[in-house]
MILOGU-121585 format. One record per residue (C-alpha): x, y, z; residue number from 1. Coordinates in nm, 3 decimals. Example, Ala and Ser with C-alpha at 12.3 -4.5 7.8 and 13.67 -1.06 7.14 Angstrom:
BEGIN
        X        Y        Z  seq
    1.230   -0.450    0.780    1
    1.367   -0.106    0.714    2
// end
This chain:
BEGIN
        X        Y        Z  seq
    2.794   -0.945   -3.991    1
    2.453   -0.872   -3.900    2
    2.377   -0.773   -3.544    3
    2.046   -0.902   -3.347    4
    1.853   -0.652   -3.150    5
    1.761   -0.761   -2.814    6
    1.412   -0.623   -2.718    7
    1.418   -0.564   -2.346    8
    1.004   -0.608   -2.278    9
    0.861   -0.346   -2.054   10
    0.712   -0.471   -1.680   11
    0.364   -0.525   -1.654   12
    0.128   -0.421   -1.324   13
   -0.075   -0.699   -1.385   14
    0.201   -0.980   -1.446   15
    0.305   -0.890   -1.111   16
    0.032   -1.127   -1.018   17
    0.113   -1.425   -1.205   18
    0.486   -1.383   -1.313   19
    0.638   -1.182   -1.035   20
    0.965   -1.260   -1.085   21
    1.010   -1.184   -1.432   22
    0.858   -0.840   -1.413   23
    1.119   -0.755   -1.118   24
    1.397   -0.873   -1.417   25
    1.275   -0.672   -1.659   26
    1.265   -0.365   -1.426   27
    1.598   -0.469   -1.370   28
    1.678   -0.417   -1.707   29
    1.441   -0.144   -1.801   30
    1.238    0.032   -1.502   31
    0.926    0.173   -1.599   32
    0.841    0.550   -1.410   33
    0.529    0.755   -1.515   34
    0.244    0.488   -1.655   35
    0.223    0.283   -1.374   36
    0.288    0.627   -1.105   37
    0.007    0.780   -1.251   38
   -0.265    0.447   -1.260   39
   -0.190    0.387   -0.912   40
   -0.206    0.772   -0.799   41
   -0.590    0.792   -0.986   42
   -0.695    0.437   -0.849   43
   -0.568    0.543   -0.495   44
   -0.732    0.865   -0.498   45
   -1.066    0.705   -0.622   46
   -1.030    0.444   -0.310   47
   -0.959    0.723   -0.079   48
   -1.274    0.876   -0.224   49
   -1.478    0.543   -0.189   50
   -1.387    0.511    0.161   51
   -1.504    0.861    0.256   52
   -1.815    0.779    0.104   53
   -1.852    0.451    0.334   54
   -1.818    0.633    0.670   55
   -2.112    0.765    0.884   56
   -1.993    1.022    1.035   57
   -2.267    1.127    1.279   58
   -2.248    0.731    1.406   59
   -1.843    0.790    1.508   60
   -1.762    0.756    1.833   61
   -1.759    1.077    2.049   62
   -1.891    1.268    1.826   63
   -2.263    1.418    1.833   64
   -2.343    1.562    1.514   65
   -2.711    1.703    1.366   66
   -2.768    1.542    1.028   67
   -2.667    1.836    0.866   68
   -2.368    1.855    1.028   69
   -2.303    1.549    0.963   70
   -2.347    1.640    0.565   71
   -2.070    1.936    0.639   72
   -1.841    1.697    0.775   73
   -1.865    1.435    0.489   74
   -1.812    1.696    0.231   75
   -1.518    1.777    0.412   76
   -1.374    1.426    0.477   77
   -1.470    1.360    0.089   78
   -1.218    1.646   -0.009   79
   -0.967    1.579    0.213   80
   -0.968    1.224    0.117   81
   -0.943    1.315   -0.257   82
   -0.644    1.525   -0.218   83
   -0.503    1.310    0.055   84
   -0.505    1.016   -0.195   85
   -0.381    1.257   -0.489   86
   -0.068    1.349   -0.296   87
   -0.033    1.050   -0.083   88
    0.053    0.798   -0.281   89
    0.315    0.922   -0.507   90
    0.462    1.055   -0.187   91
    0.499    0.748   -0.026   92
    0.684    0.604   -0.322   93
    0.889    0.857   -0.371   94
    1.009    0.796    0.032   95
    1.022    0.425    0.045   96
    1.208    0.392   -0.275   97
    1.446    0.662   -0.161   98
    1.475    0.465    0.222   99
    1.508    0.080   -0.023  100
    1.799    0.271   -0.248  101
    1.993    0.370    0.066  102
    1.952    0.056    0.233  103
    2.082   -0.108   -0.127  104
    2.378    0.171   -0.115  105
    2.503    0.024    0.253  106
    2.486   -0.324    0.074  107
    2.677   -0.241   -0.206  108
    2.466   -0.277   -0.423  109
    2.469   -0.125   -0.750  110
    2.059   -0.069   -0.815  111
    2.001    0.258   -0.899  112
    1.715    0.518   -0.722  113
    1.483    0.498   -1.071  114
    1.511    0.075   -0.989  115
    1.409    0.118   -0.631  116
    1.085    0.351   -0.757  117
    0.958    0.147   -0.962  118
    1.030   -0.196   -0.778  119
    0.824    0.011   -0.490  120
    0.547    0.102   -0.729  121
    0.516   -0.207   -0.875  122
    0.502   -0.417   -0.567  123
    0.235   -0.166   -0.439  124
    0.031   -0.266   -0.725  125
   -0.146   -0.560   -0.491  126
   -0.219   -0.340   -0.193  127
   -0.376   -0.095   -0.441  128
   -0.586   -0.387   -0.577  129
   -0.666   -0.490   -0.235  130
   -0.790   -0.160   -0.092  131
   -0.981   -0.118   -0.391  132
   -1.135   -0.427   -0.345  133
   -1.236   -0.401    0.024  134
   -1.400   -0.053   -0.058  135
   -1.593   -0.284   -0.318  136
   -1.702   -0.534   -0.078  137
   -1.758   -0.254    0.207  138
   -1.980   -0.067   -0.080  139
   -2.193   -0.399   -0.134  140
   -2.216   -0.565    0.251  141
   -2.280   -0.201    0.347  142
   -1.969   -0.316    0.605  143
   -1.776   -0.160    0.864  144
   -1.562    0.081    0.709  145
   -1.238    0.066    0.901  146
   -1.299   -0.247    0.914  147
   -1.043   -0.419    0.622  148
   -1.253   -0.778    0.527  149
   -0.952   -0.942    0.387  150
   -0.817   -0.921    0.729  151
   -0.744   -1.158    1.001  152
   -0.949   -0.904    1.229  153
   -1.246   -0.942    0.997  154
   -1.286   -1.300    1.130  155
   -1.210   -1.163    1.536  156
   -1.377   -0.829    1.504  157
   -1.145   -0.686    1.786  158
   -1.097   -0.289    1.856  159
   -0.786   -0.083    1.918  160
   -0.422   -0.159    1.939  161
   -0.519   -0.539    1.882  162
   -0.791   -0.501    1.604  163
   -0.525   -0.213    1.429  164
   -0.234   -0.541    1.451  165
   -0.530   -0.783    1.316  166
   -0.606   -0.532    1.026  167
   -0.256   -0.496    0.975  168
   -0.251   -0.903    0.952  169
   -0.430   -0.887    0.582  170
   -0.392   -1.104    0.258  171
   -0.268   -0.846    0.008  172
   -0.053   -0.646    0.281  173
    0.114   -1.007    0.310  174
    0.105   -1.058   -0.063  175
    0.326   -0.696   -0.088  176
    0.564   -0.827    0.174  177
    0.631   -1.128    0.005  178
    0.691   -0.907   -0.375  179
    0.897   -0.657   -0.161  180
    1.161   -0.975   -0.128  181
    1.149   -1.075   -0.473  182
    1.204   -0.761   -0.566  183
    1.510   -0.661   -0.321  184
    1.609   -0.985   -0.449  185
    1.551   -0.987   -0.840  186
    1.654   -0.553   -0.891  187
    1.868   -0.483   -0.593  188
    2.056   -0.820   -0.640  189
    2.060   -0.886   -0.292  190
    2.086   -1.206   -0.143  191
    1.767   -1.381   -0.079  192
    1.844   -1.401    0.342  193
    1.913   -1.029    0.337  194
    1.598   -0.957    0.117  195
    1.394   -1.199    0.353  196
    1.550   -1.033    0.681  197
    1.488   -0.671    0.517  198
    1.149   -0.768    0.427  199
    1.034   -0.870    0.825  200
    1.160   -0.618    0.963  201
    0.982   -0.358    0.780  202
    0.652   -0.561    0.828  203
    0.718   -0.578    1.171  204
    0.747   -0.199    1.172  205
    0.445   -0.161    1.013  206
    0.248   -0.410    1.323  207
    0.456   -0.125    1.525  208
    0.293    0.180    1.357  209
   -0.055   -0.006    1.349  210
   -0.075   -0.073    1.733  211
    0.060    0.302    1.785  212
   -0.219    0.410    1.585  213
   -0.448    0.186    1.737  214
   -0.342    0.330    2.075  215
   -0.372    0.680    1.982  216
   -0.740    0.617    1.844  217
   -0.804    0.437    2.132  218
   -0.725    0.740    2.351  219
   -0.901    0.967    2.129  220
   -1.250    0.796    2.195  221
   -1.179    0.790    2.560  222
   -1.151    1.160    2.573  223
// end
């Protein structure tokens, strides 16, 4: 008898816009590691670059800078966003995919660490896009830098630990929440209330972390 050979289809970055679901099955089945690491490290690094580029730094607040210092301090925030984005990235999805397995372990669960890595890189796929794009748009409108335009704050225009909640508040950040479920869902098999409940309360951290930051920046300009 003659055996058929199922060919399991690799994910795709960009069907995670229109077919979400059956990318998260077919990491399932077959998670895919280095491509996709490696895309999203360069087109992180290149936003991280573009945003440098965008600031003014002798028009920050609290600082009084000549124009050539000024020049000194954007060649050093250009480098430091270059390797920042060059490390960063990979980083983080090496630690979120290690916190997602161990929070799949407690479930029981049987998804494996090289699942949760590239369920987190995948799903990180439509924040990349949208950073990228806002650097675009920031680039042509000759915008606000920190200042994210696909954000509710973009409409309010608010400052500090509101306008950091407000950015936080942003169409593809909400996008990547709502992939994070399918995919705790689709890979971890977990049900699609514990996905949903997982899924809140790490975007509800991250409002937490914004309005510390905004805080702490807030300070900063005071001083």
């Amino acid at each position: 008898m003659e055996q058929e050979t199922v060919q399991i289809k690799k994910p795709s970055l960009f069907g995670m816009i229109f077919s979400p679901g059956e990318q998260f099955e077919r990491i399932r089945e077959k998670p895919v590691i280095w491509f996709p690491l490696i895309l999203l490290t360069i087109v992180m690094t290149v936003v991280s670059l573009m945003s440098a580029f965008n600031i003014d730094y002798s028009a920050l607040p609290g600082m009084e800078m000549t124009a050539e210092d000024a020049e000194i301090a954007k060649t050093f925030g250009v480098v430091g966003a270059a390797i920042t984005g060059f490390f960063a990235a990979p980083i983080g999805y090496l630690f979120f995919a290690l916190i997602f397995w161990g929070i799949t372990k407690i479930a029981k669960s049987d998804a494996t660490y090289k699942q949760m890595l590239s369920m987190t890189i995948f799903s990180s796929f439509i924040v990349t896009i949208g950073q990228l794009l806002n650097q675009l748009i920031i680039m042509a409108i000759d915008g606000d830098p920190f200042m994210i335009t696909t954000s509710l704050n973009s409409f309010i225009g608010e400052t500090g630990v509101l306008g950091a909640i407000l950015n936080s508040i942003e169409v593809f950040n909400i996008w990547y929440y709502f992939l994070l479920a399918i995919g705790l869902n689709k890979v971890a098999k977990l049900s699609k209330t514990t996905a949903i409940i997982i899924t809140i309360v790490f975007f509800v951290l991250g409002l937490i972390i914004a309005a510390v930051s905004g805080a702490m920046e807030g300070l900063t300009q005071i001083q």
